[in-house]
Every structure is written in structure tokens, then in C-alpha cells.
C-alpha positions in Angstrom: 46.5 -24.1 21.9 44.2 -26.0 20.0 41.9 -23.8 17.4 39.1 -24.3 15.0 37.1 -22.0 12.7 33.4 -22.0 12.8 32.6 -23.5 9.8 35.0 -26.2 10.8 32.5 -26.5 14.3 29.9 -26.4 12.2 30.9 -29.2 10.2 31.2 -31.6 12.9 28.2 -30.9 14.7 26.4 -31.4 11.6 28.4 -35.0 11.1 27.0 -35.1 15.2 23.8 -34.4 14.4 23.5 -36.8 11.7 25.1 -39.5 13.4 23.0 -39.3 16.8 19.4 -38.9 14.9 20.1 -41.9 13.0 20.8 -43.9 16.6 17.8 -41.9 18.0 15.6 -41.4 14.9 12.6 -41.0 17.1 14.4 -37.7 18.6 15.7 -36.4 15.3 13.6 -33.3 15.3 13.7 -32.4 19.2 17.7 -32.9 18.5 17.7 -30.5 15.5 15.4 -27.9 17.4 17.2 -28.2 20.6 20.3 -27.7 19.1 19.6 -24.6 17.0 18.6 -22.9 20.2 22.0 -23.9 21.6 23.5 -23.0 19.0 25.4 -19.3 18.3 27.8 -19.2 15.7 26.4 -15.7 14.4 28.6 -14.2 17.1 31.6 -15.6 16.1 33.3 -14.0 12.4 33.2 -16.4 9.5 36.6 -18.0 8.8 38.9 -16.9 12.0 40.7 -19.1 14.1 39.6 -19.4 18.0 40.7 -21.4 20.5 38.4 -24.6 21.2 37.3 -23.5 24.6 35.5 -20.4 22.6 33.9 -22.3 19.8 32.4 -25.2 22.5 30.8 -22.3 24.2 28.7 -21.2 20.8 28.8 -24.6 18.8 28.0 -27.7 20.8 29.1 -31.3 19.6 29.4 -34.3 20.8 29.1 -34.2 24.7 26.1 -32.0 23.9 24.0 -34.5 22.5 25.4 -37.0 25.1 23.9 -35.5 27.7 20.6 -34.4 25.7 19.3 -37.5 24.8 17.3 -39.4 27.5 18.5 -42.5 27.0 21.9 -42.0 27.2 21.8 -39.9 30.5 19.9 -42.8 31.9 21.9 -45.3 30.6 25.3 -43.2 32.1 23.3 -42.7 35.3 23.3 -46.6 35.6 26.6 -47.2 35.5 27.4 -44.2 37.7 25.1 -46.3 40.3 26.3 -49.3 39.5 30.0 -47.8 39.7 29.0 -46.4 43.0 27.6 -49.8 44.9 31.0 -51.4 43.6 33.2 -48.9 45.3 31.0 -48.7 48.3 31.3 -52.4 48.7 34.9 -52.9 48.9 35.6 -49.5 50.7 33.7 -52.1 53.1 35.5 -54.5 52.7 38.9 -55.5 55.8 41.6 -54.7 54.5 44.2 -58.2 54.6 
């Protein structure tokens, strides 16, 4: 089983947050805020091993802010479409 610590969570959403804000500078501070409410590493004790499953559930990372940020839903959403029409088109297709 994979583990982490909190502060080790913490860490990396921090790198996250960092990272993502400087792509998306205009959503920096709705990121930060947004994220703080998700956020709920006071339940978890300082220092202790849990299983990755556990920590996602209090500290979100990097799909979090995948699918909080506008314009990279919409951008997924496209290709989902787009994805879509292709597979819809040669389920159409005779088969040889």
C-alpha cells in the first residue's frame, strides 16, 4: 500500500498550487481560496503515515485543480467530444 504523511500532501499541493497559478495567474487567488476550503489536513495527526486513498480525501492535488480550472475542463470536454464523433464515425462505418 502506498502511504504519505500530511506534511508530505501538503508539500505537493503547495508545489500544485504554485505551478497551476503561474499557468493560470488570472485564477491564482480563486485557486488558493477554493482550495483552503477543500482542504482538511487538521483532521489528520501531524507526521503519521496513511494510506494515499485517506490523504486524497483531505488534501487535494493535482486532479483537483485539473478539474477546477475552467479552462482545462473545457479544453478536456473538447476532446471528450471530439473523441466521441471519432468513435461514433467508425462504429458507422461496414465492417470489410
Amino acid at each position: 500500500m502506498i502511504t504519505m504523511t500530511v506534511e508530505h500532501a501538503l508539500r505537493i499541493q503547495a508545489e500544485h498550487l504554485a505551478h497551476y497559478s503561474a499557468l493560470y495567474p488570472h485564477r491564482a487567488h480563486e485557486l488558493a481560496a477554493a482550495l483552503a476550503l477543500a482542504t482538511s489536513a487538521h483532521e489528520l495527526e501531524p507526521g503519521k503515515q496513511y494510506p494515499v486513498y485517506v490523504v486524497n480525501r483531505h488534501i487535494p492535488r493535482g486532479g483537483w485543480f485539473e478539474t477546477s480550472i475552467p479552462e482545462i475542463r473545457e479544453r478536456e470536454d473538447a476532446l471528450r467530444a471530439k473523441a466521441a464523433l471519432a468513435n461514433a464515425g467508425a462504429a458507422a462505418e461496414p465492417a470489410l
